[in-house]
C-alpha beads as a LAMMPS data file, in Angstrom:
LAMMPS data file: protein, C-alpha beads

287 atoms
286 bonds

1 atom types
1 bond types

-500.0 500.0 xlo xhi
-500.0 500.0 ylo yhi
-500.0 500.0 zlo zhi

Masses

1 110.0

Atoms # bond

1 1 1 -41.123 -3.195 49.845
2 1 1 -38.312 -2.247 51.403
3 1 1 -35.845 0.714 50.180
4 1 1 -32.830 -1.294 49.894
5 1 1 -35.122 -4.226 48.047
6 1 1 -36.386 -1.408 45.942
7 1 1 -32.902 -0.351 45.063
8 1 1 -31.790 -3.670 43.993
9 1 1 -34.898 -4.557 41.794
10 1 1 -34.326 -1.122 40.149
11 1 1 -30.493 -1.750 39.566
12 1 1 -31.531 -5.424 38.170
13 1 1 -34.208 -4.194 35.992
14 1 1 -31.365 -1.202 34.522
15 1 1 -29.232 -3.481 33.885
16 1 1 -31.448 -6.324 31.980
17 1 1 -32.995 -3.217 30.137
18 1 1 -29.311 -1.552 29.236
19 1 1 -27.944 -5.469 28.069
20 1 1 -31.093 -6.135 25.881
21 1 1 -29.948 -2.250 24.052
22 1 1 -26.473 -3.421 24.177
23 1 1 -26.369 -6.740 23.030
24 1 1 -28.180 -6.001 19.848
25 1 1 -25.824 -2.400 19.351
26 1 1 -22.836 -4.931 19.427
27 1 1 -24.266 -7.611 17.286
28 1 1 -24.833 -4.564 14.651
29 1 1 -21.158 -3.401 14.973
30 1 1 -19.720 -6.842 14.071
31 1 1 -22.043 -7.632 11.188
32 1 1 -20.731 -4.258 10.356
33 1 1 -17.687 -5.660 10.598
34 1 1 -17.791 -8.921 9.092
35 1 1 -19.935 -7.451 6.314
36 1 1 -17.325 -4.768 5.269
37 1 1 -15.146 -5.209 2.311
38 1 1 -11.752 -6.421 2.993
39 1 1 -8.618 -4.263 1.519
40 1 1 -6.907 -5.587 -1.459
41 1 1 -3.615 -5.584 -0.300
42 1 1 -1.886 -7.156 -3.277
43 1 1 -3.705 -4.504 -5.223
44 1 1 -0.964 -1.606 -6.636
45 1 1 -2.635 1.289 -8.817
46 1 1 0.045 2.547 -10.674
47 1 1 0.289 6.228 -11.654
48 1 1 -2.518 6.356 -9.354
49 1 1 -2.342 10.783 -9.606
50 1 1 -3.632 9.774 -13.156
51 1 1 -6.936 9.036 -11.987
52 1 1 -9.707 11.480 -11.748
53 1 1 -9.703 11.658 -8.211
54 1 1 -5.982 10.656 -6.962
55 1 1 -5.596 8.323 -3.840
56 1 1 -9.270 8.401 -3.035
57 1 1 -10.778 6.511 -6.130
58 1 1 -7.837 3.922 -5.338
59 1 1 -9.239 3.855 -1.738
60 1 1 -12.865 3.538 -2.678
61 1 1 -11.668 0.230 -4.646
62 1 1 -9.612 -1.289 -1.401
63 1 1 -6.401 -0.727 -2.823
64 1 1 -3.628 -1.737 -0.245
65 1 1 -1.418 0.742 -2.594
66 1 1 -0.728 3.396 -4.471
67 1 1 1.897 4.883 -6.852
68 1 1 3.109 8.620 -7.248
69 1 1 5.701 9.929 -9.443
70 1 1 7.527 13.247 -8.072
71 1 1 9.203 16.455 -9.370
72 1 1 11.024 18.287 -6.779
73 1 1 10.799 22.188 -8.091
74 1 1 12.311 24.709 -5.567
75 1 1 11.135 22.980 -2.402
76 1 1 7.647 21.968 -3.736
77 1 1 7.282 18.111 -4.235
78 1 1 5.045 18.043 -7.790
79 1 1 3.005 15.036 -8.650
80 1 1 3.079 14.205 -12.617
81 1 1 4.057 11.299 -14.624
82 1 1 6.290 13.885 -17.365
83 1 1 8.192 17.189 -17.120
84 1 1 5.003 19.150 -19.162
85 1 1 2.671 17.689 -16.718
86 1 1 3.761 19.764 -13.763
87 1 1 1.186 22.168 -12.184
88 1 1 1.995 24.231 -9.013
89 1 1 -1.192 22.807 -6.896
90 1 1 -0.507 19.550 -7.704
91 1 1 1.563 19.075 -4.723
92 1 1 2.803 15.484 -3.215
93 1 1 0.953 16.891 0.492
94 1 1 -2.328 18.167 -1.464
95 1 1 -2.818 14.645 -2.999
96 1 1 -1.989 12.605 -0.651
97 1 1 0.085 13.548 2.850
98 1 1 -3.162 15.645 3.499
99 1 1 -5.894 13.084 3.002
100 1 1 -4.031 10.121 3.915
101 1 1 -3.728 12.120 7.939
102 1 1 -7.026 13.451 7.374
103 1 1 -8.092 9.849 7.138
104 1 1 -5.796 8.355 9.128
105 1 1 -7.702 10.410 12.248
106 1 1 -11.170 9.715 11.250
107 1 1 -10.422 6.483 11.454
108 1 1 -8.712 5.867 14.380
109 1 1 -5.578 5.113 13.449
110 1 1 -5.590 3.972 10.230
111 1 1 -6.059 4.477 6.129
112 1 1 -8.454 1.512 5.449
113 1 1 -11.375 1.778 8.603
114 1 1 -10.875 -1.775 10.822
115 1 1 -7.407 -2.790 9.281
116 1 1 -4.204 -2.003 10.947
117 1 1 -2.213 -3.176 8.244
118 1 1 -0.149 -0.046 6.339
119 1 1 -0.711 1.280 3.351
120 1 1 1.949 1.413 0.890
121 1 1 2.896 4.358 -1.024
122 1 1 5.417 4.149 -3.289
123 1 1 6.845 7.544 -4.384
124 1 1 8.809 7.421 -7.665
125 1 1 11.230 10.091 -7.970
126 1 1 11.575 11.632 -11.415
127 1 1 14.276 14.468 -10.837
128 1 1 17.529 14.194 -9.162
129 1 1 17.394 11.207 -6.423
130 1 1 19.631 12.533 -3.958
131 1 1 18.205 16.137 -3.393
132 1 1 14.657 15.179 -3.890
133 1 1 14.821 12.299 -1.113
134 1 1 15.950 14.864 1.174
135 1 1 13.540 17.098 0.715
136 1 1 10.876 14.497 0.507
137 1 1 12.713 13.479 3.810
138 1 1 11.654 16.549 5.030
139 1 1 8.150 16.993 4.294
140 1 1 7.359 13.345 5.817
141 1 1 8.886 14.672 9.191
142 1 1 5.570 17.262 9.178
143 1 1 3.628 14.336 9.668
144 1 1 3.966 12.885 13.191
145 1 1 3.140 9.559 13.770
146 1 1 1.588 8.612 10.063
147 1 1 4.237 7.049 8.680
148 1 1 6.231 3.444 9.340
149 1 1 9.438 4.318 10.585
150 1 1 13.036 2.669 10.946
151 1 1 14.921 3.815 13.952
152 1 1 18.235 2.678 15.411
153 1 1 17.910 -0.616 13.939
154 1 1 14.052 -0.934 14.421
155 1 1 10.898 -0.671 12.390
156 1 1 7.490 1.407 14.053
157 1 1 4.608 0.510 11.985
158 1 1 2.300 3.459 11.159
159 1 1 -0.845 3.692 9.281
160 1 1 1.175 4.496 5.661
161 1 1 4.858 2.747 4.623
162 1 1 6.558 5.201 2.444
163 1 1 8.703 3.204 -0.457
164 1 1 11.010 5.549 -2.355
165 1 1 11.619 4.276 -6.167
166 1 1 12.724 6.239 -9.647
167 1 1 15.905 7.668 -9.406
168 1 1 19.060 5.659 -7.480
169 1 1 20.697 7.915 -6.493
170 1 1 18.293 8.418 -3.702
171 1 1 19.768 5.458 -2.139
172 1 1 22.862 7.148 -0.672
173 1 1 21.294 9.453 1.881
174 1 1 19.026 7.381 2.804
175 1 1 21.441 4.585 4.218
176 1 1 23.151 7.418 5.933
177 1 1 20.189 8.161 8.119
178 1 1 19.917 6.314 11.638
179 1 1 15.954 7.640 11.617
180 1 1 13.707 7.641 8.443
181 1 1 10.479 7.378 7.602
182 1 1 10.700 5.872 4.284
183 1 1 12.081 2.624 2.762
184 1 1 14.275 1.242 -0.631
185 1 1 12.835 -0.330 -3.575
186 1 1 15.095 -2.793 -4.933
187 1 1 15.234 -4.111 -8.074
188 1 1 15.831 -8.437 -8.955
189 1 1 19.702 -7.452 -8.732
190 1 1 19.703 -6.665 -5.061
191 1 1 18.083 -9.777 -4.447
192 1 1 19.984 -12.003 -2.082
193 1 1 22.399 -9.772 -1.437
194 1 1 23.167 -8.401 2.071
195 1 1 20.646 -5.403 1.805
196 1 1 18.162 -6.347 4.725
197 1 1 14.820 -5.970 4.271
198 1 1 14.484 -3.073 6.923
199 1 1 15.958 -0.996 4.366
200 1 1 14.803 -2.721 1.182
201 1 1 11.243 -4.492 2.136
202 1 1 10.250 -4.305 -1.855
203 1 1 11.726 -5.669 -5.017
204 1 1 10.222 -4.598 -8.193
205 1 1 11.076 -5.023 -11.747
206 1 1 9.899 -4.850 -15.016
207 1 1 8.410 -8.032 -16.201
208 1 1 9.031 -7.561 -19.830
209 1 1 13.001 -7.436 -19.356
210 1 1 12.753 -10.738 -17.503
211 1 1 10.253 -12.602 -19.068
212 1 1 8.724 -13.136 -22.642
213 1 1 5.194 -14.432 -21.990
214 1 1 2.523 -11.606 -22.194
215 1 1 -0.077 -14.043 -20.909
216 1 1 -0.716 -15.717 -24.340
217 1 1 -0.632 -19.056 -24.804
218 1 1 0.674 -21.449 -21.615
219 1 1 3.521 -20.331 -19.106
220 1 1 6.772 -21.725 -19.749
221 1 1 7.924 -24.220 -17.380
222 1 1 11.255 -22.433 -17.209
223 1 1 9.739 -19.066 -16.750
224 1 1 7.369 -20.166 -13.937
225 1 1 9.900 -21.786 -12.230
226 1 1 12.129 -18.506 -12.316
227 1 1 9.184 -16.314 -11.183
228 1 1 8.734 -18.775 -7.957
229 1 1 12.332 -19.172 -6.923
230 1 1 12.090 -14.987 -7.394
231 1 1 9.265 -14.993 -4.789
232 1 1 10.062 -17.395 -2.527
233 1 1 13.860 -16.015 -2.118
234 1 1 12.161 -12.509 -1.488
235 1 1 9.718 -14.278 1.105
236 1 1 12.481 -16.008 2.708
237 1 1 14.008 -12.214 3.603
238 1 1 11.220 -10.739 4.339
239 1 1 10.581 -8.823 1.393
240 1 1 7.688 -8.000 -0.819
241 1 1 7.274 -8.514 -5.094
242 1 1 6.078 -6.006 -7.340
243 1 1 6.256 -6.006 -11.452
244 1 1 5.765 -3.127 -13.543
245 1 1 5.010 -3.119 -17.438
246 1 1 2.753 -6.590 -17.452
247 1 1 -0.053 -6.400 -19.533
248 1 1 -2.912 -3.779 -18.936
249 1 1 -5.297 -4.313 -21.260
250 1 1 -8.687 -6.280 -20.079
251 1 1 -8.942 -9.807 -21.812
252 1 1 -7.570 -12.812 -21.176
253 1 1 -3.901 -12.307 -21.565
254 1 1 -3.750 -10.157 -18.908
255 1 1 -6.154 -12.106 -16.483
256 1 1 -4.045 -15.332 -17.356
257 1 1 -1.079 -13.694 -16.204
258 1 1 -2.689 -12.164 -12.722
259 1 1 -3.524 -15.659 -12.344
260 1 1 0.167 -17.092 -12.401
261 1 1 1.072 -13.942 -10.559
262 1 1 -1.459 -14.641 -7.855
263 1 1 -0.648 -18.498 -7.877
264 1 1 3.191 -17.684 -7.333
265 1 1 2.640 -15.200 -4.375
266 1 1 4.221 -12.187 -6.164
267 1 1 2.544 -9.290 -3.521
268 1 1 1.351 -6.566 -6.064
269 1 1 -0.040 -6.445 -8.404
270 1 1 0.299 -3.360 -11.082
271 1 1 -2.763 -1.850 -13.062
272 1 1 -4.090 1.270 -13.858
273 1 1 -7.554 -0.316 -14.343
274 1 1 -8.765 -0.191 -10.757
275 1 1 -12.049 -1.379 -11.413
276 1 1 -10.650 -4.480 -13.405
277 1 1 -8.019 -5.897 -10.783
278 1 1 -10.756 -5.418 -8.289
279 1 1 -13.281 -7.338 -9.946
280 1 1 -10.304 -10.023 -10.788
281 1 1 -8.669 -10.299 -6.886
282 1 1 -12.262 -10.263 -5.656
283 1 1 -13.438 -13.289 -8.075
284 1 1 -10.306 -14.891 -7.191
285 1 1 -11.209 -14.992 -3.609
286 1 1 -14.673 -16.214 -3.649
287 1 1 -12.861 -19.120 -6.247

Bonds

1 1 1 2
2 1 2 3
3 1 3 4
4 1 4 5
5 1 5 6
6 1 6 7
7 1 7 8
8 1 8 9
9 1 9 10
10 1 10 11
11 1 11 12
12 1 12 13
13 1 13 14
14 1 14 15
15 1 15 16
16 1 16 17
17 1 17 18
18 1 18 19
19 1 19 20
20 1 20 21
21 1 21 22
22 1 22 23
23 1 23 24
24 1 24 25
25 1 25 26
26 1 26 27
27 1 27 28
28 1 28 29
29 1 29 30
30 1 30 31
31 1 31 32
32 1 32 33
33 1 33 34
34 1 34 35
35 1 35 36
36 1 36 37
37 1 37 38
38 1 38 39
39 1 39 40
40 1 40 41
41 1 41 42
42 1 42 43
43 1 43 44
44 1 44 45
45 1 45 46
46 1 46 47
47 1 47 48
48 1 48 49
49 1 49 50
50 1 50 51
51 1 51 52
52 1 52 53
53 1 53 54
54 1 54 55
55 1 55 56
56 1 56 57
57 1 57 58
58 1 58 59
59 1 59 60
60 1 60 61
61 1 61 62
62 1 62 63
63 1 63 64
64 1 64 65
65 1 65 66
66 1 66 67
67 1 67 68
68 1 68 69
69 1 69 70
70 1 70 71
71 1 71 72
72 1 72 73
73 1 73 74
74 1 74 75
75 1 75 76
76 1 76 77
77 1 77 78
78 1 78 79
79 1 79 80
80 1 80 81
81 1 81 82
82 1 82 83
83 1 83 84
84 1 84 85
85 1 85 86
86 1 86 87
87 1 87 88
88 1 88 89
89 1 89 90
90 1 90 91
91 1 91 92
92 1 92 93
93 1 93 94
94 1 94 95
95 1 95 96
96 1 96 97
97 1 97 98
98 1 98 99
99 1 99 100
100 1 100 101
101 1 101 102
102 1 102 103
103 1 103 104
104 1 104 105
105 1 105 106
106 1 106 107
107 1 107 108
108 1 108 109
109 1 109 110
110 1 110 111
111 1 111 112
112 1 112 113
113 1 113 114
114 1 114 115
115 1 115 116
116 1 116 117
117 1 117 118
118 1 118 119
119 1 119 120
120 1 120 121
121 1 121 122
122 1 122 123
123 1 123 124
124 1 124 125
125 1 125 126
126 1 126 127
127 1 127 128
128 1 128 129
129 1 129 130
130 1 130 131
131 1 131 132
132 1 132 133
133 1 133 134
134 1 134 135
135 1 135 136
136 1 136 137
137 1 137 138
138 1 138 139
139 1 139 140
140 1 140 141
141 1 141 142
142 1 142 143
143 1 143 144
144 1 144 145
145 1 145 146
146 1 146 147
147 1 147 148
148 1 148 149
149 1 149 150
150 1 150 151
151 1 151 152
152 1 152 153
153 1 153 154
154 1 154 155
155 1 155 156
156 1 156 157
157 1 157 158
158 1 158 159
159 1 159 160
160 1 160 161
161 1 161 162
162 1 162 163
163 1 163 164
164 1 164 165
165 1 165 166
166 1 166 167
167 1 167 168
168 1 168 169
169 1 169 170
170 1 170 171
171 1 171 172
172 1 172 173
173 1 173 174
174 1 174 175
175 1 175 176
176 1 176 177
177 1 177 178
178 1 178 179
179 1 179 180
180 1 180 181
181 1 181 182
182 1 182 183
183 1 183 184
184 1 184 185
185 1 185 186
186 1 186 187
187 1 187 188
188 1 188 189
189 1 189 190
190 1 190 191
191 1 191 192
192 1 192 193
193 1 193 194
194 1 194 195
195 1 195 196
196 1 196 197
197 1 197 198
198 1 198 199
199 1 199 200
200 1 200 201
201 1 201 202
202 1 202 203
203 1 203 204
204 1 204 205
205 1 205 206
206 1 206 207
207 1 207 208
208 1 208 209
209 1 209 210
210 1 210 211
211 1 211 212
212 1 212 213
213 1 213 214
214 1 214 215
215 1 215 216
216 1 216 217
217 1 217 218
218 1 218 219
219 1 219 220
220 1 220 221
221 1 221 222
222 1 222 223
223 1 223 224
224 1 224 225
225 1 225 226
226 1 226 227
227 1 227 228
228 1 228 229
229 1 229 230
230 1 230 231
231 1 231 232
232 1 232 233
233 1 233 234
234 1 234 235
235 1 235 236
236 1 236 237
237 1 237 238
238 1 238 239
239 1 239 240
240 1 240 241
241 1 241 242
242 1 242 243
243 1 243 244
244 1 244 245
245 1 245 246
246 1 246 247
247 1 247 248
248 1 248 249
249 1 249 250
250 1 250 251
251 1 251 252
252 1 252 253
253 1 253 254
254 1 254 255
255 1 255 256
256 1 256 257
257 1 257 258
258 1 258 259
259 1 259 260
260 1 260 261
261 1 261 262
262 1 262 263
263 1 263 264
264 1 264 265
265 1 265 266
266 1 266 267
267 1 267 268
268 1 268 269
269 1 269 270
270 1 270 271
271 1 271 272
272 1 272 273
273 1 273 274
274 1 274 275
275 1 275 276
276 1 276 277
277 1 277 278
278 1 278 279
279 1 279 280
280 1 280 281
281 1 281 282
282 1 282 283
283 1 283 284
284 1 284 285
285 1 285 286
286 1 286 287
């Protein structure tokens, strides 16, 4: 046989022997793929810090977001739900700015492995809203390229979408800034009205000051039809739903009303049982 002929044969036989490795390698990857759990994006854990291990035991459950409630105390951002709570290493970057970029680059780019989509983390602010934004303003700038940002009119997606809730008064500085990496919570009031939702892409509320069913007995006409129009107007703008204080506690009251929650397209959901709305979004799903 000839060199050249030798040559080829070789280079043929390589590269049957490297597709029959390859082929199988890539077939692997997306049953990896297909095979892995998809986020819960609708899924909220509220006073997620609560839990014994904060952020990550909302993560390990696919949470598509998570809830901390913030102290500013000289220029330290605290983490607790009340005043007495408040310990020094506790911090808003030891819970989760740290392990959200430490994820973030084992991952390649993002918080939940596979899924570009942002997380959302809402930070409630429990002290004064004006001086704590600013200083939460500035510990977000350490953080280069993690979070979604608005500038000069436009929104940059990042791996994490910082919503700032709690006190109003946080509101002020930030419509004064041209660049920011964080975001408004509204409230129903603001809905429809000229906020858009580049500033404001959440409206939250608490469900027991505008509604009385607790998920006992049927839905009122009336009150279903109020909860749609509240969604639908939101989705129309581009904006996202959230209620606080619904009920909690597992039984059927508080699966009924997940269900007319779900069934109206309200986009989070609120529990502190992160076990139980998994369990409920995933059997949803397969239904």
């Amino acid at each position: 046989m000839a060199l050249t002929t030798r040559r080829r044969a070789l280079t043929t036989l390589g590269a049957a022997f490297a597709g029959s490795v390859a082929l199988p390698a890539a077939q692997a990857l997306a049953g990896e793929r297909r095979h892995r759990p998809r986020p819960l994006w609708r899924a909220h854990a509220h006073n997620d810090y609560e839990h014994p291990r904060p952020l990550l035991d909302a993560l390990d459950h696919r949470f598509g977001s998570v809830e901390a409630d913030i102290f500013l105390v000289g220029d330290q951002l605290l983490v607790a739900h009340d005043p007495e709570d408040l310990d020094p290493s506790r911090t808003l970057e030891s819970l989760y700015l740290d392990p959200l970029a430490a994820r973030v680059r084992a991952h390649g780019g993002s918080v939940h492995r596979g899924h570009r989509r942002p997380l959302q983390l809402l930070v409630d602010i429990k002290t004064e809203g004006s001086s704590t934004y600013l200083e939460l303003d500035r510990h977000l700038r350490r953080y280069r390229h993690l979070f979604t940002t608005y500038a000069h009119g436009q929104v940059l997606p990042g791996p994490v979408t910082v919503v700032v809730s709690g006190d109003r008064a946080a509101r002020a500085p930030m419509e004064a800034q041209r660049v920011r990496r964080a975001f408004h919570d509204g409230r129903l009031a603001d809905l429809g009205g000229p906020t858009p939702a580049s500033f404001t892409p959440l409206i939250s509320d608490n469900w027991s000051l505008n509604f009385t069913w607790q998920g006992v007995g049927a839905f009122p006409d009336a009150e279903r039809r109020k909860l749609r129009d509240i969604v639908g107007t939101a989705h129309a703008r581009g904006q996202r739903v959230r209620f606080w204080a619904t009920p909690d506690q597992p039984g059927p009251a508080r699966d009924a009303l997940w269900d007319e929650l779900v069934a109206a397209d309200v986009d989070h959901l609120n529990t502190d049982d992160l076990a139980g709305l998994e369990s409920f979004l995933d059997a949803y799903r397969q239904a």
